[in-house]
C-alpha positions in Angstrom: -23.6 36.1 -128.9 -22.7 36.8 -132.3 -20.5 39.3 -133.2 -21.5 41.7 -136.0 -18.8 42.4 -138.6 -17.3 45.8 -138.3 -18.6 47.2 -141.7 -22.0 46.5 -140.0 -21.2 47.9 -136.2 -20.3 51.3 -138.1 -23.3 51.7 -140.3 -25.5 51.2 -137.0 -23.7 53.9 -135.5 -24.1 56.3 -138.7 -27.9 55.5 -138.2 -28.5 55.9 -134.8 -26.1 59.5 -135.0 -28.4 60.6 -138.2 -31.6 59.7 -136.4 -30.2 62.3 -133.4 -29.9 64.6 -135.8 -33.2 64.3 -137.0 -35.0 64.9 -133.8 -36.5 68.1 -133.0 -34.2 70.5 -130.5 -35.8 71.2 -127.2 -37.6 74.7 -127.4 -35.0 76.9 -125.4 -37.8 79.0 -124.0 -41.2 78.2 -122.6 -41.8 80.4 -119.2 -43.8 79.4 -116.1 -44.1 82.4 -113.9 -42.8 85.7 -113.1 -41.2 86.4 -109.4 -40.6 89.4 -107.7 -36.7 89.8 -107.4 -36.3 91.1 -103.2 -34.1 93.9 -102.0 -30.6 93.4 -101.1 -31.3 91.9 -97.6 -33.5 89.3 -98.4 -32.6 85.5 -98.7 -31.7 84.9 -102.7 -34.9 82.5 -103.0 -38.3 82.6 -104.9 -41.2 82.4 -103.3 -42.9 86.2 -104.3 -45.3 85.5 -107.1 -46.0 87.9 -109.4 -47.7 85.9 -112.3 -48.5 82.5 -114.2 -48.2 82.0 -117.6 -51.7 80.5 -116.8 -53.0 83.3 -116.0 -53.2 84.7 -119.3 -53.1 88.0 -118.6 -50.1 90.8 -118.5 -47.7 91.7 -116.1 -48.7 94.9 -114.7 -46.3 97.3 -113.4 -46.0 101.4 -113.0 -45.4 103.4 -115.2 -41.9 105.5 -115.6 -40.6 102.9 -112.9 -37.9 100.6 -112.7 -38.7 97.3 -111.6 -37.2 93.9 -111.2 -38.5 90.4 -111.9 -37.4 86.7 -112.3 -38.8 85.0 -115.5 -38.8 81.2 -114.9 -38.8 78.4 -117.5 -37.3 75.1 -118.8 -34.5 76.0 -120.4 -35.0 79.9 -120.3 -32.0 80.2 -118.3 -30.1 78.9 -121.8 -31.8 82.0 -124.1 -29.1 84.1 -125.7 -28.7 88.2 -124.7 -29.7 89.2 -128.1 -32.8 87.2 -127.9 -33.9 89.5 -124.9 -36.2 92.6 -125.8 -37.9 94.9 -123.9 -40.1 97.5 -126.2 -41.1 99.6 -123.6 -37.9 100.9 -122.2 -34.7 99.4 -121.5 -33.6 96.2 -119.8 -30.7 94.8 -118.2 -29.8 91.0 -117.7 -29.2 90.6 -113.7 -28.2 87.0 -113.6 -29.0 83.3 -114.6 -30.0 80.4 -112.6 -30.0 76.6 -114.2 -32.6 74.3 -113.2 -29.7 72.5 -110.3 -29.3 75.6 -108.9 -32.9 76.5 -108.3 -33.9 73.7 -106.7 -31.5 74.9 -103.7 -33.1 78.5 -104.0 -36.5 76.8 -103.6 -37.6 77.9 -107.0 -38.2 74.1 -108.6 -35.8 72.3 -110.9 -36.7 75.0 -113.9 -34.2 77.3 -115.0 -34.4 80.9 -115.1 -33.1 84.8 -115.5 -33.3 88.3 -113.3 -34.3 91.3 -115.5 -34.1 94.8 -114.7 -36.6 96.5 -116.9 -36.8 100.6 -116.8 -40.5 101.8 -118.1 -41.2 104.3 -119.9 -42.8 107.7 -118.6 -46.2 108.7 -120.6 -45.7 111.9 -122.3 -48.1 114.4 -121.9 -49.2 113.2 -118.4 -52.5 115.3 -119.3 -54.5 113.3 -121.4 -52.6 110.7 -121.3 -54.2 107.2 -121.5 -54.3 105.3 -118.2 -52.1 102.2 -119.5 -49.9 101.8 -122.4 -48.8 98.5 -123.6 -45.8 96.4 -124.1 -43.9 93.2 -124.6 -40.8 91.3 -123.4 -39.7 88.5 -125.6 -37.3 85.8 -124.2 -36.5 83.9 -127.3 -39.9 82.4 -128.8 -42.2 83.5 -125.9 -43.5 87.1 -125.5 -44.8 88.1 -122.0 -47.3 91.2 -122.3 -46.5 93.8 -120.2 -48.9 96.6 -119.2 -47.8 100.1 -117.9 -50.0 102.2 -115.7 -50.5 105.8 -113.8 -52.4 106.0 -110.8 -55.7 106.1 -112.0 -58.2 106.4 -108.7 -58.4 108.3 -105.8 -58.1 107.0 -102.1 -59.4 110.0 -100.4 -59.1 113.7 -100.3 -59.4 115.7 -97.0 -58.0 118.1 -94.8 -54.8 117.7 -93.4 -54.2 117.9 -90.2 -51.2 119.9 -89.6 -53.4 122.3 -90.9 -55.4 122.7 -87.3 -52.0 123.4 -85.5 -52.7 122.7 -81.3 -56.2 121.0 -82.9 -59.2 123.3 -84.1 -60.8 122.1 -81.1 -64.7 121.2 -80.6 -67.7 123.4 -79.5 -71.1 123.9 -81.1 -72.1 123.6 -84.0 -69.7 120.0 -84.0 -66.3 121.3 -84.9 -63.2 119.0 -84.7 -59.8 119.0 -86.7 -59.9 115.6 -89.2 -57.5 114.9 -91.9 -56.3 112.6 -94.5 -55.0 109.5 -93.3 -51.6 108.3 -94.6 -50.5 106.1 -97.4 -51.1 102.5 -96.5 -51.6 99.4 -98.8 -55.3 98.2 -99.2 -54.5 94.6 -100.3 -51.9 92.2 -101.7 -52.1 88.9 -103.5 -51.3 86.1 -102.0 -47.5 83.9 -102.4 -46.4 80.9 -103.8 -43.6 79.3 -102.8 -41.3 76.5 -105.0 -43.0 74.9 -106.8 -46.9 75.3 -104.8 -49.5 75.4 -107.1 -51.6 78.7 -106.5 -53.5 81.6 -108.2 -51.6 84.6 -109.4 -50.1 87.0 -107.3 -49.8 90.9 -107.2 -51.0 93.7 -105.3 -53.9 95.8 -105.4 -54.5 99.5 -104.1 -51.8 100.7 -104.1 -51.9 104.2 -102.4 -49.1 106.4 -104.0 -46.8 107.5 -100.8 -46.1 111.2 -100.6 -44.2 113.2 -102.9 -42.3 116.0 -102.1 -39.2 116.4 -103.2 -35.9 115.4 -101.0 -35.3 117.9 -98.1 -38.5 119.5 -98.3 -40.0 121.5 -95.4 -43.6 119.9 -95.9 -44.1 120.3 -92.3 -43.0 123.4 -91.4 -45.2 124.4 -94.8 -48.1 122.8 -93.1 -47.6 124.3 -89.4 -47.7 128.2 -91.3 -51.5 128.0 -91.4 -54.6 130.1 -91.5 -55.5 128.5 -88.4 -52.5 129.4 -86.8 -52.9 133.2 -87.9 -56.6 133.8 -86.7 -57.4 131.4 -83.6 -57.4 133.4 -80.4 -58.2 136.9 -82.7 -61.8 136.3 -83.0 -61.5 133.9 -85.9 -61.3 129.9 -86.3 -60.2 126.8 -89.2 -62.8 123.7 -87.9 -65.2 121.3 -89.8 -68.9 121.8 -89.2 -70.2 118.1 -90.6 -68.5 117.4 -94.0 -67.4 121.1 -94.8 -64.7 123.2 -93.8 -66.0 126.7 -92.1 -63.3 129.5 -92.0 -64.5 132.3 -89.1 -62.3 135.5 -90.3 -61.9 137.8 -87.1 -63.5 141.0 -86.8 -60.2 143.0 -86.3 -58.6 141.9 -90.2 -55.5 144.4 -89.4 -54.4 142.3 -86.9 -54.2 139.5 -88.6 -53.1 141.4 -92.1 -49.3 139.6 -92.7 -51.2 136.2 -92.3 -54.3 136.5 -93.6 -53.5 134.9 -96.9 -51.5 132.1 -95.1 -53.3 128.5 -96.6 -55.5 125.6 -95.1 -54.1 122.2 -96.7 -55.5 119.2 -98.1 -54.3 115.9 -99.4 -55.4 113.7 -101.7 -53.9 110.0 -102.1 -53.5 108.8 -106.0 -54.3 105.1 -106.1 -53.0 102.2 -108.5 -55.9 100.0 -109.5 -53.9 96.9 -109.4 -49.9 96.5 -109.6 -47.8 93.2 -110.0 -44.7 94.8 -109.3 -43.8 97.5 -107.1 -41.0 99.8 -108.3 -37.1 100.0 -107.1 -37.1 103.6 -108.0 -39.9 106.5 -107.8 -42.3 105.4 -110.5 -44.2 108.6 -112.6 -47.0 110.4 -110.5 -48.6 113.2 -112.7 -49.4 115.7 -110.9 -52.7 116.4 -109.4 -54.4 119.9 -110.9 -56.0 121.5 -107.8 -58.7 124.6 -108.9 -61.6 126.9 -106.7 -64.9 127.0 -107.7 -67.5 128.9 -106.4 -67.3 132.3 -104.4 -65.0 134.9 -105.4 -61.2 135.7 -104.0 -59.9 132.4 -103.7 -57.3 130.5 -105.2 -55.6 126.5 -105.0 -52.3 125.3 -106.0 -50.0 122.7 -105.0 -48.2 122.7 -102.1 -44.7 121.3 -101.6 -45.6 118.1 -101.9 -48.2 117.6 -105.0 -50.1 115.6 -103.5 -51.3 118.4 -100.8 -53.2 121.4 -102.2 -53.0 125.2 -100.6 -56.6 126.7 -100.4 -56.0 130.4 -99.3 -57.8 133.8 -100.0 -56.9 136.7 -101.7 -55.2 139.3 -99.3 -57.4 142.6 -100.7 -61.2 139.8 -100.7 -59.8 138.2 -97.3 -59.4 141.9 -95.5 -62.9 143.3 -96.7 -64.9 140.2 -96.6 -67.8 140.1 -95.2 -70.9 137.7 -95.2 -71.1 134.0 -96.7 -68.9 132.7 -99.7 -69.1 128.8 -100.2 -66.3 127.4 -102.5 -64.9 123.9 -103.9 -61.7 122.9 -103.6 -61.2 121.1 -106.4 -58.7 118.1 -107.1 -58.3 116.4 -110.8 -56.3 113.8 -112.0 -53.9 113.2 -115.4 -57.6 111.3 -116.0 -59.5 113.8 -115.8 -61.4 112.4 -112.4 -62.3 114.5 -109.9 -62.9 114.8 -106.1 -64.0 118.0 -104.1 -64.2 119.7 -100.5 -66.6 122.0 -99.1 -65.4 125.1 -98.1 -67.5 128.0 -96.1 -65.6 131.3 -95.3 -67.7 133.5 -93.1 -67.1 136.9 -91.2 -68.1 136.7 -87.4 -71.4 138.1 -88.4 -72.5 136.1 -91.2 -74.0 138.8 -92.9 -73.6 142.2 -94.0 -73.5 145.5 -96.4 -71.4 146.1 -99.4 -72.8 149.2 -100.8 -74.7 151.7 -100.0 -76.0 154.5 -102.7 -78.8 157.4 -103.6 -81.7 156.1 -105.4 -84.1 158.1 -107.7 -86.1 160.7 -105.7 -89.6 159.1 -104.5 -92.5 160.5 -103.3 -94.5 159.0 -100.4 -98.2 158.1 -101.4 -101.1 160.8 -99.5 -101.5 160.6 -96.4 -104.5 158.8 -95.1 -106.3 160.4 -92.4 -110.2 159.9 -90.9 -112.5 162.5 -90.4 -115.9 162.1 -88.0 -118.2 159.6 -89.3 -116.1 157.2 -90.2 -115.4 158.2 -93.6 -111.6 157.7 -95.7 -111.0 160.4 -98.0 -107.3 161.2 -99.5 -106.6 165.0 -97.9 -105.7 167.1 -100.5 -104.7 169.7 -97.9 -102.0 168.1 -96.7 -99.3 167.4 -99.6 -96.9 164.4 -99.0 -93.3 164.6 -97.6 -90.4 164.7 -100.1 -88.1 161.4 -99.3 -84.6 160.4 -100.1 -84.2 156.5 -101.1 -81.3 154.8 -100.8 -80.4 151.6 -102.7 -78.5 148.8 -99.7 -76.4 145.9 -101.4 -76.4 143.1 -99.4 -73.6 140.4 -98.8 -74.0 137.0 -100.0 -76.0 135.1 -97.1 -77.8 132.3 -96.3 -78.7 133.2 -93.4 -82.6 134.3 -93.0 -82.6 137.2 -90.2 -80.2 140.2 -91.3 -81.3 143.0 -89.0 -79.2 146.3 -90.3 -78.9 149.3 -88.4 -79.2 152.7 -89.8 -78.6 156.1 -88.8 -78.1 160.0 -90.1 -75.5 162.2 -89.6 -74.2 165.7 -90.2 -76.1 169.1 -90.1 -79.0 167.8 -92.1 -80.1 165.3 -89.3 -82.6 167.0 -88.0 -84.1 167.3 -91.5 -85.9 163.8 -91.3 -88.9 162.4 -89.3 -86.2 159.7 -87.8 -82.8 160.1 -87.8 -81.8 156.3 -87.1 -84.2 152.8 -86.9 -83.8 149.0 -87.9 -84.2 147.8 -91.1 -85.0 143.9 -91.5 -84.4 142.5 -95.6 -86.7 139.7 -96.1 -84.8 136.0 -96.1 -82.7 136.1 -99.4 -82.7 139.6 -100.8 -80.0 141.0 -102.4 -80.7 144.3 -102.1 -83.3 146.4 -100.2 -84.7 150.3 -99.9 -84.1 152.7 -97.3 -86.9 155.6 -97.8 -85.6 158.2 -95.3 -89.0 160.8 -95.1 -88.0 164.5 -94.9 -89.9 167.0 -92.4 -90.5 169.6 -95.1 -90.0 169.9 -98.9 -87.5 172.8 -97.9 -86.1 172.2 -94.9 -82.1 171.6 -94.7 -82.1 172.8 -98.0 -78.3 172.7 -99.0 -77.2 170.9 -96.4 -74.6 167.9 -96.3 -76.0 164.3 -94.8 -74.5 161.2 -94.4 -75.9 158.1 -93.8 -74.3 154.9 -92.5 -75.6 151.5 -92.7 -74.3 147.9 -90.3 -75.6 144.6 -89.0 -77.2 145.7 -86.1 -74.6 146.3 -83.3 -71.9 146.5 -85.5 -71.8 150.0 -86.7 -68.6 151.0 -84.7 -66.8 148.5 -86.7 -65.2 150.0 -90.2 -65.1 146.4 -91.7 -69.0 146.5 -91.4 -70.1 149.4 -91.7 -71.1 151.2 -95.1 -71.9 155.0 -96.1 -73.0 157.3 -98.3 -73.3 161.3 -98.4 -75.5 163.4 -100.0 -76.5 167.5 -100.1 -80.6 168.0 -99.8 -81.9 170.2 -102.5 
């Protein structure tokens, strides 16, 4: 072989050196997929897929949390710290794995580097949109990253700890039900090195409760209505998909617990997550309102995610009657779910006021003399009455027989001093016409007339009155 003269061996060299130069670098970034980074205790290896770059879509993780993930890609392990951005929060560089090194952590010979990112929280949580929208950029690639609240509802129903010792069955089909705890609906399936599959994450995502550390949640829940009023008269139970309250006869028995709550949860779901977070992620809290009846309220309990439905103590210790509510629970979203709420008094109907009317005058009396005839007697002038104007409870129930009677010195002054008096089905307010004997007997003297559901007029809570002087 023929041996080049030096002059010749060095210019060859300057070439093929100038030629390196004038290749294009290797692009330092270009990532794969995004792993979930495993607690503490867990084998250092990939294997939890979170997403493809294929996939085309962004990462999706809660808002306000703090979440770690793995970015994988050739030569993304070799990016430089400043080239690392996170625009929605803060991030932190973990650690950094070469290509060599993965391949023994089962993650594929592709470099890569564990980031802890912290999320922002959405300020206002009212009104506040359902996602907000970010990126992370690892030198020349930017990963989108979407942030999101708990959009959805899993359920909302009684809780159970609210039917202390169980509201027990009987007629009518009565039986204690409640919301069931926080569980996870689904979850996306994993890849492991370098298996080709579809993109990972986890959907339905049922917020866990969230009361804060060293709460009494339970001890809350076991201070119930039910607890107060069963065994007084009175009972907490479902009757199909509503909640009947039964309030006892005897309300002073039961006075110092009368306003104690019945509790419901509801369960806040995430639509979809990628990521779960390391720390507690932001759950805006849950409005809980009443509409309906009168004299009751709703409010959070210890834990947001449990309302307190509860009465008024002055409405709950007069009541009497029907009152159907809602129990209403909204979210940051302004989505809604309700419960049906009945609260009855033992007799589910009754009086709230009783009062003089205008005086009337009964029409003439009919009467039929020999052969048949009808003529209006003009010698026999009608009876003065005394009307009385009855309020009625709200009820939907459609017989309401009321007992009435007369007392005092004047009642001997009326053609009957007691009877039965049956409103027609929905009424809200009916006549009693009380007929005197004379237009001047009693004259002066001091009446008063009472008014109950039929075989309850012993009972105060029940019973109505009125007095009045007879001209």
């Amino acid at each position: 072989m023929t041996k080049l003269p030096a002059s010749l061996r060095a210019g060859s060299a300057l070439a093929i050196a100038t030629a390196a130069l004038a290749m294009p670098a290797p692009a330092l970034a270009g990532w794969d997929r995004i792993e979930k980074v495993g607690s503490g205790n867990v084998v250092d290896q990939c294997g939890a897929l979170a997403l493809r770059a294929s996939d085309n879509r962004a990462l999706v993780v809660p808002t306000g949390s703090t979440i770690e993930i793995e970015v994988l890609g050739h030569g993304i392990d070799l990016v430089k710290n400043e080239e690392i951005e996170f625009n929605g929060g803060g991030h932190t560089i973990i650690r950094r794995h070469g290509g060599a090194q993965n391949v023994t952590r089962k993650c594929g010979p592709i470099g890569s580097v564990k980031l802890r990112l912290t999320v922002n929280r959405a300020n206002p949580e009212v009104g506040a949109p359902a996602e907000r929208n970010y990126t992370l950029r690892i030198g020349g690639d930017r990963i989108r990253v979407t942030a999101v609240l708990p959009g959805t509802f899993q359920n909302f129903g009684w809780d159970r700890q609210s039917f202390s010792g169980g509201s027990g069955g009987g007629a009518g089909g009565g039986g204690a039900v409640g919301a069931t705890g926080p569980v996870v609906v689904g979850s996306g399936q994993s890849c492991a090195g370098s298996q080709s599959c579809g993109g990972g994450g986890t959907t339905g995502v049922v917020v866990p409760p969230q009361g804060p550390a060293g709460s009494s949640s339970r001890s809350e829940f076991s201070t119930n209505l039910r607890g107060c009023i069963a065994g007084r008269g009175g009972d907490v139970r479902m009757v199909g998909n509503r909640l009947v309250i039964t309030l006892p006869d005897d309300r002073n028995a039961v006075r110092d617990c009368i306003t104690n709550a019945t509790f419901a949860r509801v369960a806040q779901v995430y639509d979809r997550l990628d990521i779960t977070s390391t720390t507690a992620p932001q759950i805006p809290a849950i409005r809980y309102s009443v509409r309906g009846g009168e004299g009751a309220r709703a409010r959070p309990a210890s834990d947001p995610a449990a309302a307190r439905f509860s009465l008024d103590s002055d409405f709950a210790m007069r009541m009497v009657g029907v009152q159907d509510y809602q129990l209403v629970a909204t979210n940051f979203a302004s989505r809604q779910l309700t419960l049906d709420v009945r609260v009855q008094s033992t007799v589910p109907y009754g009086v709230t006021r009783i009062a003089p009317a205008a005086l009337r005058l009964a029409p003439p009396t009919s009467i039929r003399p020999a052969g048949g005839l009808s003529r209006n007697s003009s010698a026999m002038p009608p009876r003065p009455t005394v009307a009385f104007d009855i309020d009625l409870a709200p009820s939907d129930v459609t017989s309401r027989p009321l007992e009435w009677s007369v007392a005092g010195a004047g009642g001997a002054c009326f053609t009957a001093a007691s009877g039965i008096l049956n409103p027609p089905a929905g009424a809200q307010r009916v006549s009693l016409i009380l007929e005197r004997v004379s237009a001047t007997a009693c004259a002066g003297q001091n009446v008063a007339v009472s008014v109950a559901p039929q075989g309850r007029g012993n009972i105060g809570l029940y019973a109505e009155s009125t007095a009045i002087t007879l001209n």
